[in-house]
VOVO-387061 format. One record per residue: residue in one letter; y, z, x of N, C-alpha, C, CB in turn. Coordinates in nm, 2 decimals, padded with zeros to 4 digits. Atoms other than C-alpha are relative to their C-alpha. Glycine has a CB too. Example, Ala and Ser with C-alpha at 12.3 -4.5 7.8 and 13.67 -1.06 7.14 Angstrom:
BEGIN
+------+--------+--------+--------+--------+--------+--------+--------+--------+--------+--------+--------+--------+
: zavo :    npy :    npz :    npx :   capy :   capz :   capx :    cpy :    cpz :    cpx :   cbpy :   cbpz :   cbpx :
+------+--------+--------+--------+--------+--------+--------+--------+--------+--------+--------+--------+--------+
:    a : -00.12 :  00.00 :  00.09 : -00.45 :  00.78 :  01.23 :  00.12 :  00.00 :  00.09 :  00.00 :  00.12 : -00.10 :
:    s : -00.11 :  00.00 : -00.09 : -00.11 :  00.71 :  01.37 :  00.11 :  00.08 : -00.08 :  00.05 : -00.14 :  00.04 :
+------+--------+--------+--------+--------+--------+--------+--------+--------+--------+--------+--------+--------+
***
This chain:
BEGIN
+------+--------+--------+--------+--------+--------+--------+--------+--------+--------+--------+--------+--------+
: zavo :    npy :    npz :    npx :   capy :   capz :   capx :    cpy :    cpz :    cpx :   cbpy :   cbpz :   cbpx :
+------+--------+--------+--------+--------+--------+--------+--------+--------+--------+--------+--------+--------+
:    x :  00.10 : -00.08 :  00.07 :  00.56 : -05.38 :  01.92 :  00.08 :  00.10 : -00.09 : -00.10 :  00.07 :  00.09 :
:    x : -00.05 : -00.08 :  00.13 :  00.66 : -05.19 :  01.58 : -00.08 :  00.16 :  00.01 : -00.07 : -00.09 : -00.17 :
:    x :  00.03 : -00.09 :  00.03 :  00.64 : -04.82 :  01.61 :  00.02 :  00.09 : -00.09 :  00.00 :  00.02 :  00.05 :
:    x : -00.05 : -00.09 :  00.07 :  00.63 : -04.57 :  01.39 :  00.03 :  00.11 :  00.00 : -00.05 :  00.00 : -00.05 :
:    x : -00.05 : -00.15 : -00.05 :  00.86 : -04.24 :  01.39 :  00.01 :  00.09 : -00.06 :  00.09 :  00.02 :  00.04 :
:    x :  00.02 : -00.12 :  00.11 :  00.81 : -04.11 :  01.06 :  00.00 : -00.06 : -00.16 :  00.14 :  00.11 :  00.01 :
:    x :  00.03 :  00.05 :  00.16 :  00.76 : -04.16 :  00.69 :  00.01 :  00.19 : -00.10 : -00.24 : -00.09 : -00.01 :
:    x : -00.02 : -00.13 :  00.10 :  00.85 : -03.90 :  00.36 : -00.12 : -00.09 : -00.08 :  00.19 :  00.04 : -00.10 :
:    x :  00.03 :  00.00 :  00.11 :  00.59 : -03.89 :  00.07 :  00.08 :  00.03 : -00.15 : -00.08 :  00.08 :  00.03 :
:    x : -00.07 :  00.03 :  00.14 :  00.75 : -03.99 : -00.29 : -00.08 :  00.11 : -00.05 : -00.02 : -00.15 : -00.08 :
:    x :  00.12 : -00.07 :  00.06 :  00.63 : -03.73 : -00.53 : -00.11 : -00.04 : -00.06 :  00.05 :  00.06 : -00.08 :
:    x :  00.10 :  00.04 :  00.06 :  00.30 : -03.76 : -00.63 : -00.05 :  00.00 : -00.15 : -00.05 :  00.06 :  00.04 :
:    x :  00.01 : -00.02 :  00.13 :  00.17 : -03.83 : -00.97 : -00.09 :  00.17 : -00.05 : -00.07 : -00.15 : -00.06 :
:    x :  00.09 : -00.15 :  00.03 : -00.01 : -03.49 : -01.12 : -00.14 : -00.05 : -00.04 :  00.07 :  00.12 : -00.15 :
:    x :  00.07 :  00.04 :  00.03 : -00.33 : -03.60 : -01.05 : -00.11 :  00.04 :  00.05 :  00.02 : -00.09 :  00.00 :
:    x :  00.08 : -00.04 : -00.09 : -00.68 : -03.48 : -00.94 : -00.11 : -00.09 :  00.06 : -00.05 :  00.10 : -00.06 :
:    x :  00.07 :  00.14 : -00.05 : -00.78 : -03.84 : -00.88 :  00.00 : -00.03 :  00.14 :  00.06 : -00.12 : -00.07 :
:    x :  00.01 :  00.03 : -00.19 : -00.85 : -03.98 : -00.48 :  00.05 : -00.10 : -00.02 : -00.15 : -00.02 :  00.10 :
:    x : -00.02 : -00.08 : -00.09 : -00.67 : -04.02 : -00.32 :  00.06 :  00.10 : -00.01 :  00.03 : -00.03 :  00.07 :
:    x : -00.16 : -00.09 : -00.02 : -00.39 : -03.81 : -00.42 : -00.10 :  00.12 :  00.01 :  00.15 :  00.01 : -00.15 :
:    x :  00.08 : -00.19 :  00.04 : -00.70 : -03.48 : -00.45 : -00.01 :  00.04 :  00.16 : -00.22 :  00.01 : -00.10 :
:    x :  00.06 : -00.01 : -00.13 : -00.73 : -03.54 : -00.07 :  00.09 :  00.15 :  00.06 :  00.04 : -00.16 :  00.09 :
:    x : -00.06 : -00.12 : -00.06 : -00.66 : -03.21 :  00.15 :  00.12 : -00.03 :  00.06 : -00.09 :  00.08 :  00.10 :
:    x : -00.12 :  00.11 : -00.09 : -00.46 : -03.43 :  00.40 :  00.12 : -00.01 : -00.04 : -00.03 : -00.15 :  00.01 :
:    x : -00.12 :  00.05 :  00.05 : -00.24 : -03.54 :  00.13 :  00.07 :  00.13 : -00.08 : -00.03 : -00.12 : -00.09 :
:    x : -00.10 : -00.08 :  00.13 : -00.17 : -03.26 : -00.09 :  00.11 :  00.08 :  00.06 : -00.09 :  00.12 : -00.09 :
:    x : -00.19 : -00.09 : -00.04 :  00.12 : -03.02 :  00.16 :  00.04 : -00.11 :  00.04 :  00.03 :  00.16 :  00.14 :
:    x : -00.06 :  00.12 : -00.10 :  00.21 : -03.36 :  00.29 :  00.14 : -00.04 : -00.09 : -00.13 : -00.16 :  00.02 :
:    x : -00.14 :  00.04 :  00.06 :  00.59 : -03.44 :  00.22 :  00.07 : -00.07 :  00.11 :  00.10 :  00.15 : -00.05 :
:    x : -00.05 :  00.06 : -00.06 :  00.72 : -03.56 :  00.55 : -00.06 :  00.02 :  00.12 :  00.10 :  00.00 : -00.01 :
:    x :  00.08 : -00.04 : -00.07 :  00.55 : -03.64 :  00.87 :  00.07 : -00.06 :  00.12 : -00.13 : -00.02 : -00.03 :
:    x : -00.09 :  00.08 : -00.06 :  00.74 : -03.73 :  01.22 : -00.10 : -00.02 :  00.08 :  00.14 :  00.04 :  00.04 :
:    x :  00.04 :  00.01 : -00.17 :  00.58 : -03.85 :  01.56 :  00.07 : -00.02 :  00.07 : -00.08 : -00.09 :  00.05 :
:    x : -00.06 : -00.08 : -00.12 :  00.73 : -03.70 :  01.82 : -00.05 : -00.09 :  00.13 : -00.08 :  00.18 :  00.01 :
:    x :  00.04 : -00.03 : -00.13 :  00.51 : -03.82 :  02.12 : -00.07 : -00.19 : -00.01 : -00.11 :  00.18 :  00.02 :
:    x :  00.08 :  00.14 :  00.01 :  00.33 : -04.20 :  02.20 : -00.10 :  00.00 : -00.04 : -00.03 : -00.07 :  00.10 :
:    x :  00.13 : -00.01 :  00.10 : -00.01 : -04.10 :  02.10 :  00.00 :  00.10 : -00.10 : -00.13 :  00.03 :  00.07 :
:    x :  00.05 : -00.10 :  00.13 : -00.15 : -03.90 :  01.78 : -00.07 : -00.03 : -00.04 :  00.04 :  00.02 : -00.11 :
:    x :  00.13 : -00.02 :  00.01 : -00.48 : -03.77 :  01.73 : -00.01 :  00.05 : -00.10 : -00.06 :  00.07 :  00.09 :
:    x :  00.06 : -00.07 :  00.12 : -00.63 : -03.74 :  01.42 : -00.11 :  00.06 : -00.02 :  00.00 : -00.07 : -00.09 :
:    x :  00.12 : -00.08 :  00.00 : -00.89 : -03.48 :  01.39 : -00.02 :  00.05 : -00.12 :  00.00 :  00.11 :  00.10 :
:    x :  00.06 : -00.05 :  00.12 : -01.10 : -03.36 :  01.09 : -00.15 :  00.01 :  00.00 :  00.05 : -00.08 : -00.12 :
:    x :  00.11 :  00.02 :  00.06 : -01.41 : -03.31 :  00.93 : -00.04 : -00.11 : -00.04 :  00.00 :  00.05 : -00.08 :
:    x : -00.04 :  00.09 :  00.10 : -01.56 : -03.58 :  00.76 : -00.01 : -00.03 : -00.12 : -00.02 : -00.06 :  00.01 :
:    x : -00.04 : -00.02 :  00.13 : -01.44 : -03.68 :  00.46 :  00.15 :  00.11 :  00.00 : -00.14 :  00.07 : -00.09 :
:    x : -00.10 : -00.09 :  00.01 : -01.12 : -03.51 :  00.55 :  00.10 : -00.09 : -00.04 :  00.03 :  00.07 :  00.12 :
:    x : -00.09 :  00.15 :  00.03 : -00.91 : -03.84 :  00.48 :  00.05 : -00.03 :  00.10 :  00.11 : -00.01 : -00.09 :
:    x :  00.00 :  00.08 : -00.08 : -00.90 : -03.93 :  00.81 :  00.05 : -00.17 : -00.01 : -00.11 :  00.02 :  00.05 :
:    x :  00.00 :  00.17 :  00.02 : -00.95 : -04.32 :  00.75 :  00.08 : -00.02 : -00.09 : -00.14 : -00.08 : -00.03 :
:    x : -00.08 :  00.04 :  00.18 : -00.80 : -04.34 :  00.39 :  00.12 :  00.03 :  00.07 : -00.03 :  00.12 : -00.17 :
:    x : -00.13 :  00.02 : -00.05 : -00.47 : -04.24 :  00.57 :  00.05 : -00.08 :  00.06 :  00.03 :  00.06 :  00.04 :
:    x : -00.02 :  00.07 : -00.04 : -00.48 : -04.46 :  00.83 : -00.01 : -00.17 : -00.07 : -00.07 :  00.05 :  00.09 :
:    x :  00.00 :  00.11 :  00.07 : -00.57 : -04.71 :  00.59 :  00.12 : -00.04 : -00.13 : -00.12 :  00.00 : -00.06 :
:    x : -00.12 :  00.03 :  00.07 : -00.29 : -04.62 :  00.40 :  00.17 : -00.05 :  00.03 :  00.01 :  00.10 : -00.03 :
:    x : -00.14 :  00.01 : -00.05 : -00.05 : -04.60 :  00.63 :  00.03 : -00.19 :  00.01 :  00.01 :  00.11 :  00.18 :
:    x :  00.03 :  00.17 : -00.04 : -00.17 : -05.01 :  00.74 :  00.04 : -00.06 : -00.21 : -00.27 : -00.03 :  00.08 :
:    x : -00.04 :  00.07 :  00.14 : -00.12 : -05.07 :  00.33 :  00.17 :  00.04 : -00.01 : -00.09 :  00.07 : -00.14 :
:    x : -00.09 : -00.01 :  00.04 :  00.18 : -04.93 :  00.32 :  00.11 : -00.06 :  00.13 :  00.00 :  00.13 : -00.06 :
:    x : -00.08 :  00.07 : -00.11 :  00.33 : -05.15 :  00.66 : -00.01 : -00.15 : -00.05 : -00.06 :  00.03 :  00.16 :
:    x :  00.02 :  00.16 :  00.02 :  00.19 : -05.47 :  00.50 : -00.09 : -00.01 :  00.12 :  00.16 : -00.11 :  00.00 :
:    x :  00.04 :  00.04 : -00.12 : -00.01 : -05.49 :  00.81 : -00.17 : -00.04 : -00.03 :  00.02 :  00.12 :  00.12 :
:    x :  00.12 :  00.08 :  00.03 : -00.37 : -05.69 :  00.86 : -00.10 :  00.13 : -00.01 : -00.04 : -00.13 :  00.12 :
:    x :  00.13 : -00.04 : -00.06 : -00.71 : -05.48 :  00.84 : -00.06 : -00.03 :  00.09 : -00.08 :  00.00 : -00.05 :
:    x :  00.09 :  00.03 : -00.13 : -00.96 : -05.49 :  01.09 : -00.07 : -00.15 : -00.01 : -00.13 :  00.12 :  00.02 :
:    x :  00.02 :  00.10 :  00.05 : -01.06 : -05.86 :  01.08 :  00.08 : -00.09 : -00.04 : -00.06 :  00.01 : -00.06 :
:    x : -00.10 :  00.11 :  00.05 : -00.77 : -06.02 :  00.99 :  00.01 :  00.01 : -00.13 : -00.04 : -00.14 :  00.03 :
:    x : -00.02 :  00.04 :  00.13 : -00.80 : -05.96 :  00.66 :  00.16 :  00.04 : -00.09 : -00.13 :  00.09 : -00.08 :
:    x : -00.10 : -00.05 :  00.04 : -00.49 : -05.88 :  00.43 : -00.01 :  00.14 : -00.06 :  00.05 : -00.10 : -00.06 :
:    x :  00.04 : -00.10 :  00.07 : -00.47 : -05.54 :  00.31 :  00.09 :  00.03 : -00.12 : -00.01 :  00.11 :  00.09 :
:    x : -00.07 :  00.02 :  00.10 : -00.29 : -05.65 :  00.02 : -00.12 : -00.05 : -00.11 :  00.13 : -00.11 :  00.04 :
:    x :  00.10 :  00.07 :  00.09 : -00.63 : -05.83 : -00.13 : -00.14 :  00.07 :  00.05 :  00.01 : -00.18 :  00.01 :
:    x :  00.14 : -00.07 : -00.04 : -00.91 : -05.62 :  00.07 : -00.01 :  00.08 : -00.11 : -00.01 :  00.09 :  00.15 :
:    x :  00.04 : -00.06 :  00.09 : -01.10 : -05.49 : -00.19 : -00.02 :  00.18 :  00.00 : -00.10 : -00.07 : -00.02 :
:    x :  00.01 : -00.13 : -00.04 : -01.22 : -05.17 :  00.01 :  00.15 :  00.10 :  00.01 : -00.07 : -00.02 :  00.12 :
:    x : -00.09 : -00.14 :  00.01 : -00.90 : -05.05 :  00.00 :  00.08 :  00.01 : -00.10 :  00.10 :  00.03 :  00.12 :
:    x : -00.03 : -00.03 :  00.09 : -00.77 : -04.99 : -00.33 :  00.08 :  00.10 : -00.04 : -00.06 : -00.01 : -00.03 :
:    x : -00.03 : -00.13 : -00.02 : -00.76 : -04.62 : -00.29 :  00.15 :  00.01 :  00.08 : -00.13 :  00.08 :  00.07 :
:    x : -00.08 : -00.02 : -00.13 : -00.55 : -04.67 :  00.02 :  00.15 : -00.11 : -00.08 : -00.12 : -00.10 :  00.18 :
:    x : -00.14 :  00.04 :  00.06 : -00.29 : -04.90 : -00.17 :  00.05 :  00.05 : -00.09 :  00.00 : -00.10 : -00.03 :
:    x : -00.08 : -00.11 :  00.13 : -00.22 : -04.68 : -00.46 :  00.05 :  00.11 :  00.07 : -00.12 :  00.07 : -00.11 :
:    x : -00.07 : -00.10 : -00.11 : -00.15 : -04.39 : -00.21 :  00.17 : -00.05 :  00.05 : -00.11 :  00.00 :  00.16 :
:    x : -00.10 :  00.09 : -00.11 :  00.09 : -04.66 :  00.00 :  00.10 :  00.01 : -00.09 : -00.05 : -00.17 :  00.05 :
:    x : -00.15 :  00.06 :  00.13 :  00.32 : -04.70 : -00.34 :  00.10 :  00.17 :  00.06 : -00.09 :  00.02 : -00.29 :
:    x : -00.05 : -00.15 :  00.02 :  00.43 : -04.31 : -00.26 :  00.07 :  00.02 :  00.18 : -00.16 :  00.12 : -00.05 :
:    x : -00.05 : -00.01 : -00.15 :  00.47 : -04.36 :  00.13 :  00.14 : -00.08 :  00.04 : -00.12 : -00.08 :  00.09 :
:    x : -00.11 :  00.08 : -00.02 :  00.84 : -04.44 :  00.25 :  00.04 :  00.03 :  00.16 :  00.12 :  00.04 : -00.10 :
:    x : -00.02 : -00.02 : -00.14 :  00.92 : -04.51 :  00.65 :  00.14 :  00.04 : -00.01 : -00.04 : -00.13 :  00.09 :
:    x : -00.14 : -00.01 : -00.02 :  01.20 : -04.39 :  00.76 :  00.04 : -00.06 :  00.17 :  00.03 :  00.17 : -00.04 :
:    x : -00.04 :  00.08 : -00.18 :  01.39 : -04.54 :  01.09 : -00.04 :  00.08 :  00.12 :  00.19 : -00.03 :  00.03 :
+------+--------+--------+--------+--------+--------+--------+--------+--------+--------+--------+--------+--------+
***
C-alpha cells in the first residue's frame, strides 16, 4: 500500500478563480503527515472534498467507482489544482 508523507504546493497562478480562491489552499505551501491517520475537519464548503479529490488527481489514482480521475468530468476543478501539487518521498 502507497502512502503518503508529504507534498510542496508549486506556486500558484494569481488567481481568484476555484479552486485556487479556496481558504484550504491559499497559506498552503507544504504539508507533511506525521502520524497513520488524518482528519480533515471544516465547515462546509471549506474544500474538504476538492482536496481530497485533488490530492487522488494528482496520484493518478481511481475515483470512487472505478472511474479514472483523469476523464471524470466532476473533477476538473480538482485536476487543475493537481498541476501545482508535488509529492515528495
Amino acid at each position: 500500500m502507497i502512502h503518503l508523507r508529504s507534498f510542496k504546493l508549486r506556486q500558484l497562478p494569481n488567481t481568484t478563480a476555484f479552486p485556487f480562491s479556496m481558504p484550504l489552499i491559499q497559506p498552503l505551501r507544504e504539508l507533511s503527515f506525521e502520524t497513520p491517520i488524518t482528519l480533515l475537519v471544516g465547515e462546509n464548503g471549506s474544500g474538504k472534498s476538492t482536496f481530497l479529490e485533488t490530492l487522488a488527481c494528482a496520484a493518478e489514482m481511481n475515483a470512487v467507482g472505478g472511474k479514472s480521475t483523469r476523464s471524470n468530468e466532476s473533477l476538473v476543478h480538482a485536476r487543475e489544482l493537481a498541476k501545482y501539487f508535488h509529492f515528495l518521498g
